[in-house]
C-alpha positions in Angstrom: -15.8 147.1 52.3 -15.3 143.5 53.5 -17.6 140.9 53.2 -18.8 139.2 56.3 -18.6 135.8 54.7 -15.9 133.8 55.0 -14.7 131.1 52.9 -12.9 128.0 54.0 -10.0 126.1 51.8 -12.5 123.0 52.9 -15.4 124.5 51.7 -13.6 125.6 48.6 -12.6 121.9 47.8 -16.1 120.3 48.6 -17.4 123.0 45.8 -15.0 121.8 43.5 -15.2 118.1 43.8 -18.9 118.7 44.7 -19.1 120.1 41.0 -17.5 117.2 38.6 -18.3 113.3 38.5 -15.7 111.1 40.0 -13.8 110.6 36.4 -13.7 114.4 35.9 -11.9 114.4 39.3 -9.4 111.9 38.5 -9.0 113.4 34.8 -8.4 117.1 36.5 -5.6 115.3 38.7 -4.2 113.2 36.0 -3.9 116.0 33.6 -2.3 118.4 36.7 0.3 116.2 37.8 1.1 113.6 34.7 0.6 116.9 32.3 3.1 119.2 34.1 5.9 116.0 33.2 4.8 115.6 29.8 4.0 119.4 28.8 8.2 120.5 29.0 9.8 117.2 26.5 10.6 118.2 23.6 10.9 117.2 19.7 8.7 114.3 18.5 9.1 112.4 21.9 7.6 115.3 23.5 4.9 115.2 20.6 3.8 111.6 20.8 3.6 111.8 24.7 1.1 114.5 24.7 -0.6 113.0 22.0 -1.5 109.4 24.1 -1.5 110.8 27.1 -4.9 113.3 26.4 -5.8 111.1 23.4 -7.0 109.0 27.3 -8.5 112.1 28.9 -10.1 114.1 26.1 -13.4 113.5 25.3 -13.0 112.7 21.4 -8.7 113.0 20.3 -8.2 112.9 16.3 -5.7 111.9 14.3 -2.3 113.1 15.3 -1.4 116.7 15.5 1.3 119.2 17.1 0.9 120.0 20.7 4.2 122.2 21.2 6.0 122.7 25.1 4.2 124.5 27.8 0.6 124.1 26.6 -2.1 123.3 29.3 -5.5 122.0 29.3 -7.8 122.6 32.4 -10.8 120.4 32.5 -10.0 118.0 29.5 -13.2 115.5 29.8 -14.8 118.4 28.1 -12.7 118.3 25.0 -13.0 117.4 21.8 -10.4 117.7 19.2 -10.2 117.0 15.2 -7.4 115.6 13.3 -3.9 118.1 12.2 -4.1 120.2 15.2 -1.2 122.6 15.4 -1.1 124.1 19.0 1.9 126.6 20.0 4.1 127.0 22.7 2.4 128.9 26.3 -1.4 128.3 25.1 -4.0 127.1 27.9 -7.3 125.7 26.7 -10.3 125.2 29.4 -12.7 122.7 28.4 -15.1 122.7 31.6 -17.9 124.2 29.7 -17.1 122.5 26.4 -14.9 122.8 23.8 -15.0 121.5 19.7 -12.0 122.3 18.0 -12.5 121.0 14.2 -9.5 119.9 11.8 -6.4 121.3 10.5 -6.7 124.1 13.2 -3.4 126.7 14.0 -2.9 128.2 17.3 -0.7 131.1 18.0 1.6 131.0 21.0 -0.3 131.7 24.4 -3.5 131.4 22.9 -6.4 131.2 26.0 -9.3 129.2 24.9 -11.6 129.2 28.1 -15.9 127.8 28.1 -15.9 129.3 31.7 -15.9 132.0 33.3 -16.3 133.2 37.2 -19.9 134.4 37.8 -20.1 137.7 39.7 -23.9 138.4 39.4 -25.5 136.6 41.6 -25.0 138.7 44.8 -22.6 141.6 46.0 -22.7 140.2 49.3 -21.2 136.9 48.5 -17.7 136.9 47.3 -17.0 136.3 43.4 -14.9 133.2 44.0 -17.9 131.7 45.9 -20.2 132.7 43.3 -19.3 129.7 40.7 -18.6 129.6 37.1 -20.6 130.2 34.1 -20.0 127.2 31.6 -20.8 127.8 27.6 -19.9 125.7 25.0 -17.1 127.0 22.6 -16.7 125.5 18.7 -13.8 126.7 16.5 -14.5 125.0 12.9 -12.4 123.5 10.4 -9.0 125.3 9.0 -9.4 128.3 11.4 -5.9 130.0 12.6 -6.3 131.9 15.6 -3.2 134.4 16.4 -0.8 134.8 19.0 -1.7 136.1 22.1 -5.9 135.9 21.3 -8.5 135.1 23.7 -11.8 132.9 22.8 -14.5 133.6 25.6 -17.1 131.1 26.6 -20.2 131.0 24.0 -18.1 131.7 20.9 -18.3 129.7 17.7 -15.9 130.1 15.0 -16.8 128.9 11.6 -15.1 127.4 9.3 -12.2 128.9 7.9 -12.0 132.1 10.3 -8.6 133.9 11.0 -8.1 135.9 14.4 -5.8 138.2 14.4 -2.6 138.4 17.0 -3.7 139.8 20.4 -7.8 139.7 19.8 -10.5 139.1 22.6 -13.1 137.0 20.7 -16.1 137.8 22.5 -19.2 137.0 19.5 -19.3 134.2 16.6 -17.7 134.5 13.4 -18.9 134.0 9.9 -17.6 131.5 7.7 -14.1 132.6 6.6 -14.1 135.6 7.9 -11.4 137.7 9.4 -11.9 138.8 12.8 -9.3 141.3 15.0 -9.7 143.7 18.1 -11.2 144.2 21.8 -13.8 143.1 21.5 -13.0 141.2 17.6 -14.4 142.5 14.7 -15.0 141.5 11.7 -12.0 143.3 9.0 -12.3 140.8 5.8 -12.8 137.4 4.2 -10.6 135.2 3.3 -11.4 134.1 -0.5 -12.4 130.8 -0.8 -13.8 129.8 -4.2 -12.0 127.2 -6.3 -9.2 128.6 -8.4 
């Protein structure tokens, strides 16, 4: 069954820019066009590019870390990012609901990282893509590693020292060291973290 609403691309685009301030506008376009030149150079050139160029659009940009080919960030006025940062190759971070990633932080290849979602609650009449986004703020802690291929959905908060396994949808907060795998992730261990 259709709907009998019909959207517009204009309408589309006023809900959009409608949505941000006028420097989250300019950062989404910076980060679109300028990001899709610096996100295939590779080696330390490539590294040091990617590095200044959102160390000017994220919110808060650490010390310097590893941000490999091919990653992408949507929304990067919402991000803030710790020091040693080791990001792989395909992964896509969304930071339009918020995101905190701590220090010394691993991420898989084609990691998602996304703090919003589409709503599709308020109405069956009006079409999803009309129906907004549902921003929550996501925190990964300190020395977390999250494997290739994971999701982390809006809301979550990883503490400190967590490990995700390859190929898990995060979906709930993680105790401190803990190892978390699955759809939806569970909780299978702890990582031992006492002095030795």
């Amino acid at each position: 069954m259709t709907s009998p609403h019909k959207p517009t691309v204009v309408g589309q685009f006023q809900r959009l820019l409608g949505s941000m301030t006028p420097r989250q506008v300019v950062t989404v376009y910076a980060e679109e066009w300028l990001g899709s030149l610096l996100r295939p150079i590779p080696s330390l050139l490539g590294f040091i590019l990617r590095y200044l160029f959102y160390k000017v659009l994220f919110q808060r940009l650490g010390g310097f870390g590893y941000m490999m080919r091919g990653i992408q960030f949507i929304h990067s006025y919402g991000i803030s990012m710790g020091r040693n940062h080791h990001i792989n190759t395909g992964c896509t971070f969304d930071g339009r609901g918020g995101l905190v990633i701590g220090d010394n932080v691993l991420f898989g290849p084609n990691v998602v990282v996304v703090s919003s979602q589409h709503r599709w609650d308020l109405s069956t009449t009006l079409p999803i893509i009309e129906q907004g986004h549902r921003k929550a703020k996501i925190e990964i802690g300190d020395d977390c590693w999250i494997g290739a291929n994971a999701v982390v959905t809006p809301g979550v908060s990883l503490a400190e020292g967590t490990v995700v396994g390859a190929g898990s949808v995060v979906t709930a907060s993680t105790e401190p060291y803990s190892i978390v795998a699955g759809a939806p992730a569970r909780k299978i261990g702890t990582r031992d973290h006492s002095e030795s």
